[in-house]
N, C-alpha and C positions, 0 to 999 in steps of 0.2 A: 650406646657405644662404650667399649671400653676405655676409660682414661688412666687408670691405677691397678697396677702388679702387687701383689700382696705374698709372700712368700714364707712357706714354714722352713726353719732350719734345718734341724735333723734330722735326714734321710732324704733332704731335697736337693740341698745346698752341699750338705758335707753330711757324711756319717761317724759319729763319736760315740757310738752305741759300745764299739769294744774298750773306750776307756771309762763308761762307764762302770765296764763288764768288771776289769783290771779295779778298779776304785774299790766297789763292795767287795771284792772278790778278796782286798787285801785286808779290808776291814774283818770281813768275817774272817779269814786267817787268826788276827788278831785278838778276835772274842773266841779262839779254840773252836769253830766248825768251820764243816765243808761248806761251801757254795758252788754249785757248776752251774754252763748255760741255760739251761732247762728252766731250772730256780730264776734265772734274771731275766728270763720272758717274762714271769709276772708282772718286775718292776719297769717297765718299758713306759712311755705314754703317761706314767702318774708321779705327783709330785715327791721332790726329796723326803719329804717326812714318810710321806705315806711306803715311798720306796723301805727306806728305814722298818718300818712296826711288819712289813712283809719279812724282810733280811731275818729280822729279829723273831720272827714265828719261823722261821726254817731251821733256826739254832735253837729255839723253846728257848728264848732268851727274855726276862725278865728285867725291867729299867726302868728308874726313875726320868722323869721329862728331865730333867740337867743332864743324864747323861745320854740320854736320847737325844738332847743337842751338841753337846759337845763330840758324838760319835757321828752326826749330821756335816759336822762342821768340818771334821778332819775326812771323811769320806769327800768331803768337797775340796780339801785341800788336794788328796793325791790327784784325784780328778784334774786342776787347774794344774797340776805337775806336768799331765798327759798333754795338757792342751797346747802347753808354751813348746810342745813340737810339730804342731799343726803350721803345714805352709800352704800354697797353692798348689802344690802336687795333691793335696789331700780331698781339693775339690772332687764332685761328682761329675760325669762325664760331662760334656756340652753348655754348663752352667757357666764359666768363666766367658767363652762367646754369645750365649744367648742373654745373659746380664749385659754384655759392651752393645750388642745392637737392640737392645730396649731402652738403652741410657739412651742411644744414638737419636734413637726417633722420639724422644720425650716425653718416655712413659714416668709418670711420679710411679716410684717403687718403694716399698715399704716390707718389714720384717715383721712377722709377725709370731714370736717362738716363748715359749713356755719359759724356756731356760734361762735362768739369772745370770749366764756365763755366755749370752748372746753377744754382747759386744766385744766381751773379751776374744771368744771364736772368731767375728767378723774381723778384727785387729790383726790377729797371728794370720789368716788368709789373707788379707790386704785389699781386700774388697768392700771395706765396711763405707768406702765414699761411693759408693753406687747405691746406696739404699736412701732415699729423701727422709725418712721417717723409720725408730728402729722400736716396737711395742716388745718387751722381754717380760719374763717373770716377776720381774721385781716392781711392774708396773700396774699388775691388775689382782682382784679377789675372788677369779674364779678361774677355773682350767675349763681348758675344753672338755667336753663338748662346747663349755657353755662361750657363745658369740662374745664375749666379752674385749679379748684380744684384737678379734678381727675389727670390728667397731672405733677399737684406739685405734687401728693403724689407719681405718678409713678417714678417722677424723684428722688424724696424724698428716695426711696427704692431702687433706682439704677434698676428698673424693667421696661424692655419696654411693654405700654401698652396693648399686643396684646397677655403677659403672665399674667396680671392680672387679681383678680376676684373681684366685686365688691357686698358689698352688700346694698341694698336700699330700703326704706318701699314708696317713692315717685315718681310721675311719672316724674317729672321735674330732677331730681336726674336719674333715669333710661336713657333718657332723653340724660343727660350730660355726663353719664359712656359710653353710646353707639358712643354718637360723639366721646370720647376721643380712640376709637377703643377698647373696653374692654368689657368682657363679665360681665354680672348681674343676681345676684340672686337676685328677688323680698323678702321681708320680711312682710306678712300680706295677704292681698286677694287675691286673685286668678283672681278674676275676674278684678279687678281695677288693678293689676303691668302687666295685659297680654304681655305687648310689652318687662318683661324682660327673658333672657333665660330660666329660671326656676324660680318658684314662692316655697316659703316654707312657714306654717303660724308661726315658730317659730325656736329656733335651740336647741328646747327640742329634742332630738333626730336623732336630723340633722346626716347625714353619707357623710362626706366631699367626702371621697373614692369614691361612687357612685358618686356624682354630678364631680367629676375628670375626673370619668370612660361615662360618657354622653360629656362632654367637649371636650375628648379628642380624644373618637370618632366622632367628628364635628355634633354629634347628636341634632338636634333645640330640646328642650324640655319646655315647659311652661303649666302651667295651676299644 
């Protein structure tokens, strides 16, 4: 049975992919090169440093680690610039209802996000008291793939992971919820989350019940 909701941030909940876009985008301004979207597909899904040494080979840009951080550091500044304009308009569709009737019926919910600016996002939306349990960046020593995250949040919600449900718009993310022994719903195409147990393109209209009723009869469903 499912008892515990487990939720990635970005791309599920809210998307803040174009202030990231905006952040490097200003940085590299600033170190004299280009950067367009194409280039920030790279840094998608991996951590801020690593984003970093990527930025920095598209400019053949050469640094010492002090200034590799302090360029880390103010990349996160304009970022958190971005952020403090995020409201609830910025949610993703159907998420703001499908979080009040999961609160309703008693599901322990739990965050589950890479990002060190997870709580700060949940704040500026106004939703950060609907999560029982909030596992960010700043919490664990590995990214996903590796299960590591999901694990906190499961323990976070006193839920063993094998009653949890996870949901995920990424395959590295799917990825990490499958190691941690937990079932997933994809969140976007169909054709790109195939490896999770069911794929949905939105939670406009999501019907939890169903996706309960497919689970619980050990029915594989995807696509």
């Amino acid at each position: 049975m499912i008892n515990g909701l487990i939720f990635d941030l970005d791309g599920v909940i809210v998307d803040t992919a174009k202030y990231h876009y905006f952040a490097w985008k200003k940085l590299a301004k600033e170190l004299n090169f280009a950067f367009d979207e194409n280039q920030n597909e790279a840094l998608k899904g991996v951590s801020r440093m690593q984003a970093l040494e990527l930025l920095l080979n598209f400019g053949n840009i050469k640094a010492s680690q002090e200034e590799k951080r302090l360029w880390a550091n103010r990349k996160n500044r304009y970022y958190q610039q971005c952020l403090s304009n995020l409201s609830q308009n910025d949610l993703l569709p159907g998420v703001l209802t499908f979080l009040t009737k999961t609160k309703e019926r008693k599901y322990k919910i739990a965050l589950a996000s890479s990002s060190k600016n997870a709580k700060t996002i949940l704040y500026h939306l106004k939703i950060e008291n609907y999560f029982d349990f909030i596992a960010d960046g700043n919490m664990v020593q590995e990214s996903k793939p590796d299960p590591e995250i999901f694990l906190l949040a499961s323990d976070g919600i006193k839920c063993p992971p094998n009653a949890c449900l996870v949901f995920e718009d990424a395959l590295s993310g799917i990825q990490a919820a499958k190691s941690a022994g937990m079932l997933v719903i994809g969140v976007g195409n169909s054709k790109v989350l195939s490896t999770a147990d069911l794929v949905i393109s939105s939670f406009d209209n999501f019907n939890l019940t169903e996706a309960e009723a497919y689970f619980n009869n050990d029915s594989s469903v995807s696509g």
